[in-house]
C-alpha positions, 0 to 999 in steps of 0.5 A, spaced: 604 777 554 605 778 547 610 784 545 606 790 543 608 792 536 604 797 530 596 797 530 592 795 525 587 800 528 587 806 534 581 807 537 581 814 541 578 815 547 576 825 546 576 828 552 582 831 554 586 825 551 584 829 544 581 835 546 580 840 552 573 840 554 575 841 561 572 848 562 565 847 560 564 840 562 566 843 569 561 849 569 555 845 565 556 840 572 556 845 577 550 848 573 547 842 575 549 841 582 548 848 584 540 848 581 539 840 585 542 844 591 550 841 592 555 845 593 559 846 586 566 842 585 573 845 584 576 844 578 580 838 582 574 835 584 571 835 577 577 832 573 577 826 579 570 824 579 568 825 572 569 818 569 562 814 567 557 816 563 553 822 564 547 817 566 551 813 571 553 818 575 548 822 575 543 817 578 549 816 583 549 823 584 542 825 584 538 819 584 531 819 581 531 827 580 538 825 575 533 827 568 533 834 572 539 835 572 542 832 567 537 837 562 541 843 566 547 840 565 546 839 557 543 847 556 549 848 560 554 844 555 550 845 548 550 853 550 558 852 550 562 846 548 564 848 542 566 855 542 570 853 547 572 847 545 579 847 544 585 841 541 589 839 545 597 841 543 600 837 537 594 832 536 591 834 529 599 833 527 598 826 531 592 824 527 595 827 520 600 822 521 596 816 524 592 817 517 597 818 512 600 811 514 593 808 513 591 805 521 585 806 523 582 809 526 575 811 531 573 814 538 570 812 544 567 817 549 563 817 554 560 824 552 553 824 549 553 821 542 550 827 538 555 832 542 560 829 540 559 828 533 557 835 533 565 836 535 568 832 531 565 836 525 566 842 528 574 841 527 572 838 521 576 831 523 570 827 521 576 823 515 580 821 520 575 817 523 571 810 521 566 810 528 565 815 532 561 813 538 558 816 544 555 814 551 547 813 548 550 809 542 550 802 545 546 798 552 552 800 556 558 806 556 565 805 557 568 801 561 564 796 558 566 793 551 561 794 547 563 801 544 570 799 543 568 794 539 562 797 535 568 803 533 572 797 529 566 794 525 566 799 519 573 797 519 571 789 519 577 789 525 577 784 530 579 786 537 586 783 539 593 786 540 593 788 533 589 794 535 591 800 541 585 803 545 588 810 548 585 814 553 588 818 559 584 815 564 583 808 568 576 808 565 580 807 558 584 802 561 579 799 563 575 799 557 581 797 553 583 790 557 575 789 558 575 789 550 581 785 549 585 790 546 591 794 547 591 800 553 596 805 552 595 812 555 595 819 552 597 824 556 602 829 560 600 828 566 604 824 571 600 817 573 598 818 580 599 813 586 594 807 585 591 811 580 592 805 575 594 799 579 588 795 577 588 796 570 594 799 568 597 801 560 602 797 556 604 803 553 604 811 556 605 817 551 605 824 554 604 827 547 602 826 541 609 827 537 613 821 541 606 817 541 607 818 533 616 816 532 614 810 537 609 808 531 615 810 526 620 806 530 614 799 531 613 799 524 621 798 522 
């Protein structure tokens, strides 16, 4: 495998490896359980299980009534999401910096297209980013390729070892080998055992400010 040095682009998945959506992601799906008649998540659970598009795992959860409550979840969430939308520590700095040295840049999410973008415009960081591309956006979400992919077409980059995909998630991981690009992991928390020994990182950052001085350093 060839050394990973400085990209050329940097596609970044949102939740929780940029911001903290946690606490209405969680209340908008025990919305949706309680009303379909499950019995709500801990906070534990939801961050464990909450990986695939909303549209896949609901038909897993609740097969062919998934629309009903996905259209709980999504009155939940649209209330919600962006007054209690909160950027995780040090990455609007992380971002700044990425763009003052002329990388590219994109999202990846799994989170409904039009919400997204909502976010990223309520923070106003719609500069930072050539693409920002959401579940219902391509045929199939993360962990296929596709979306990775369509984020670098405005910047007419082509998948390879120039670019970093970067996520907090295996779901990321995935998607980034799946893509042909680099998997780097953003996050404070240690991995867990097993957590990602099918589809591992090549790089792991637990915050925004060693992520950048890895880059200052890559690019001497």
């Amino acid at each position: 495998m060839a050394p990973v040095s400085r990209p050329a682009a940097i596609i970044f998945d949102w939740d929780n490896t940029l911001v903290d959506s946690w606490p209405t992601i969680h209340a908008a799906n025990n919305a949706a359980l309680v009303a379909l008649g499950h019995e709500p998540w801990t906070r534990a659970q939801s961050e464990a299980r909450v990986r695939k598009s909303l549209r896949e795992a609901y038909l897993d959860l609740f097969g062919e009534r998934w629309e009903e409550a996905r259209d709980v979840y999504y009155a939940h969430f649209r209330a919600n999401h962006l007054q209690e939308l909160a950027v995780l520590a040090g990455r609007a700095d992380m971002l700044g910096v990425l763009a003052d040295a002329g990388i590219y840049m994109g999202v990846v999410s799994n989170k409904d297209g039009a919400l997204l973008r909502e976010e990223v415009a309520y923070l106003g960081w719609g500069q930072f980013f050539g693409a920002i591309v959401g579940a219902n956006d391509t045929v199939r979400a993360k962990p296929a390729p596709e979306p990775l992919h369509l984020s670098l077409e405005p910047g007419s980059i082509t998948a390879g070892r120039e670019v970093w995909f970067v996520g907090d998630t295996d779901i990321d991981m995935e998607c980034a080998i799946a893509g042909g690009v680099v998997p780097v992991l953003l996050r404070e928390k240690p991995p867990e055992t097993g957590e990602f020994d099918e589809f591992s990182p090549e790089l792991r950052f637990t915050n925004g400010e060693n992520f950048c001085a890895f880059l200052e350093l890559a690019g001497n």
